[in-house]
N, C-alpha and C positions, 0 to 999 in steps of 0.2 A: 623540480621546484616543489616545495611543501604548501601544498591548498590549506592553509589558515583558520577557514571556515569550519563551520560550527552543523552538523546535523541531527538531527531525531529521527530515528525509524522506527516506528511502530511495528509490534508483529512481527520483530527480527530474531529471534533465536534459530530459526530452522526458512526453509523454501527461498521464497523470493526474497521475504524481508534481511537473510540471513549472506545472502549475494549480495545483496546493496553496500548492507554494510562494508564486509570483505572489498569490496571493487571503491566502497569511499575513501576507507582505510588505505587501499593501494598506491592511492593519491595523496597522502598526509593528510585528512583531514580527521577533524577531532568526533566520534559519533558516540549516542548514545543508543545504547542496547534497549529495547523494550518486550515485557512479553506478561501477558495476564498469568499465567500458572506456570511457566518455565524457568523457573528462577535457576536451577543447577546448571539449565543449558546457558542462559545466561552469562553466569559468573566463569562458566568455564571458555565461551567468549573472551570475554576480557584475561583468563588468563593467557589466552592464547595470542588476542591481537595487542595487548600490551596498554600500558595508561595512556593511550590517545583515546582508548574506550571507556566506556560507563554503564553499568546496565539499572535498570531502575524497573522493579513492579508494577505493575498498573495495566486498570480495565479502563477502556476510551471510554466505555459507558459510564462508567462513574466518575461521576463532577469534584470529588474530591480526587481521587484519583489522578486525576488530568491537570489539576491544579498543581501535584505533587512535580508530577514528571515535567512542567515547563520552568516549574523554582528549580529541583535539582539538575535540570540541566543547565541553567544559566549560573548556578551555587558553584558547577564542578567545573564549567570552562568559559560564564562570563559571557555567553552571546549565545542566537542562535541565528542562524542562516539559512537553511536547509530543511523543511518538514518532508518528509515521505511518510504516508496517511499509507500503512499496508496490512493494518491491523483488521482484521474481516471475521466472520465468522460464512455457516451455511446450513443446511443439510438438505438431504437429497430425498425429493418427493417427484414421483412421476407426474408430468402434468395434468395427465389427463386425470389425477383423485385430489379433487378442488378440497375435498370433507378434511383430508389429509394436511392441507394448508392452511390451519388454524389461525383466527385471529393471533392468540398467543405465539406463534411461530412469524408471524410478521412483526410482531413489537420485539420478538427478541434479534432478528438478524436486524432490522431497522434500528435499534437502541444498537448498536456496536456499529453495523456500516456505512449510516447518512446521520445519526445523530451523533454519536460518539465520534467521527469526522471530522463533523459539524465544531462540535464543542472545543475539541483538542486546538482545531486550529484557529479558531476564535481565542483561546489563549495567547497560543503562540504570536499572534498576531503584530502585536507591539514590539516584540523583538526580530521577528522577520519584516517591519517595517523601520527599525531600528539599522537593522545591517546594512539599508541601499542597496542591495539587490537581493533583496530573501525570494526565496521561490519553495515552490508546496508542486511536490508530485503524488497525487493520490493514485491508490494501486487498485481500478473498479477491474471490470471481466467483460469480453468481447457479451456475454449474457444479458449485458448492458444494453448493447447495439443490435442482434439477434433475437428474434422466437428461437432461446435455448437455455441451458446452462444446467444447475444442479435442481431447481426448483424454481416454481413462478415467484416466491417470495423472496429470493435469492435473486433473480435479474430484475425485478422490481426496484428491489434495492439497489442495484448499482447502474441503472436509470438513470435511477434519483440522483446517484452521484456523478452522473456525467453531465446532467445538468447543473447541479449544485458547482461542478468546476467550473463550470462556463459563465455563472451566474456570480461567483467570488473573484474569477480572473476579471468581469468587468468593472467590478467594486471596489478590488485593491489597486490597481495600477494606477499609476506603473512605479511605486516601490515595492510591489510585491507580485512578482509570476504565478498562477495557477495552472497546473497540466495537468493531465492521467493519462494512465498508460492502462490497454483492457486485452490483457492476457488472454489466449484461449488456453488449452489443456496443458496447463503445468505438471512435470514428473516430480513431486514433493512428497512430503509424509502423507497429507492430506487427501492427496487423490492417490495415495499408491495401493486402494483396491478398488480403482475404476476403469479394471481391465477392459470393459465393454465398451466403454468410451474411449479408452486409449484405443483400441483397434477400431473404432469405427475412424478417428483422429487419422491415423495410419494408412486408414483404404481411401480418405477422402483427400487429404489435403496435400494440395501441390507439392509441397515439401517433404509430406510419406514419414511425419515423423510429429510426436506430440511435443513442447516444448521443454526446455529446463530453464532452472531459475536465471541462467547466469545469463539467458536470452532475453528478459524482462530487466534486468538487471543493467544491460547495454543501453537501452531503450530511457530508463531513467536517468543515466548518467548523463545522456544525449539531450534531455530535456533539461537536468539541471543548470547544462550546458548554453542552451539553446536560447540565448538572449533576449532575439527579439520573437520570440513562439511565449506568448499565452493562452489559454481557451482554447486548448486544443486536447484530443482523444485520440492517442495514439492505437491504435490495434496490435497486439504481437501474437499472433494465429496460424503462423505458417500458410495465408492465404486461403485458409479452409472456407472464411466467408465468398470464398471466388466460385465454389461451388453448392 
């Protein structure tokens, strides 16, 4: 049967964001592609999954931006249903060099990961209260829940965002679900030279293995799914927080 429904994924040309899509698409439904600087990967997306796709330009940091992508999505298929928040930024600072963790470096993953968030789905809003069951799965990082991740300005920020879901699942309900899912070490472009952390990933965690996208990817599906689950933080870590 062909799912009807209408998505937005953030962040989707390549990794997790780039799985979501593919496994929505698998389902029939209609998504749109997004990505601040990937525009070829984009397009070549859409030629590949065909016009139930769309890809549209845009940084979640920028308020025009965000404005664009919730018109052209609703211009090219008329509704939206579905937001997946997987648009992130980070970089990687040892904790223990605070000098290294610059104001500056906090405004800018904070402007992309709880602001820019923030904003996109504050648009979306009316049209994912519009559908009768719109649902928002934001993509934070087990960094979240943990003393870890790539940088203290980095799981600060997605803190914020595991509260920020908790805090928006009890303010739209219940025509609109709020979930996240907090990934630990995904095999993407992004992290494909943190071979240090992949092996420590590998010697720790019950599973003896770091994740891939299509793992997170399951996880979302499951929640877009998941009716009656609002407010809730999924972990996908291969149980590494077990030790």
């Amino acid at each position: 049967m062909t799912d009807e429904r209408v998505a937005l994924v953030t962040g989707s040309t390549s990794g997790i964001g780039a799985a979501v899509v593919r496994r929505l698409v698998e389902r029939g439904m209609r998504v749109v592609i997004n990505s601040v600087s990937s525009v070829d990967a984009g397009k070549a997306m859409v030629d590949e999954l065909g016009e139930q796709t769309h890809y549209v330009q845009g940084d979640i940091a920028d308020a025009d931006d965000v404005a664009r992508l919730v018109a052209e999505t609703i211009g090219r298929f008329g509704r939206l249903d579905v937001l997946v928040n997987n648009a992130g930024t980070t970089v990687r600072i040892p904790h223990h060099d605070l000098e290294a963790a610059t104001a500056e470096v906090f405004r800018r993953l904070y402007d992309v990961n709880v602001v820019g968030t923030w904003q996109l789905t504050v648009a979306a809003m009316p049209h994912l209260r519009a559908s009768g069951a719109g649902c928002v799965v934001n993509v934070s990082s087990v960094a979240g829940l943990r003393p870890t991740g790539s940088s203290i300005p980095y799981a600060t920020s997605k803190a914020a965002l595991n509260h920020l879901t908790r805090l928006l699942a009890n303010a739209v309900g219940p025509q609109v679900r709020v979930n996240a899912v907090a990934p630990g070490l995904i095999d993407t472009p992004w992290t494909a030279s943190w071979d240090d952390v992949r092996a420590g990933v590998q010697a720790m965690a019950p599973l003896k293995r770091s994740g891939q996208p299509d793992d997170v990817a399951s996880v979302v599906l499951g929640l877009i799914d998941s009716t009656y689950v609002t407010g809730e933080v999924w972990s996908v870590e291969g149980g590494i927080s077990l030790r």
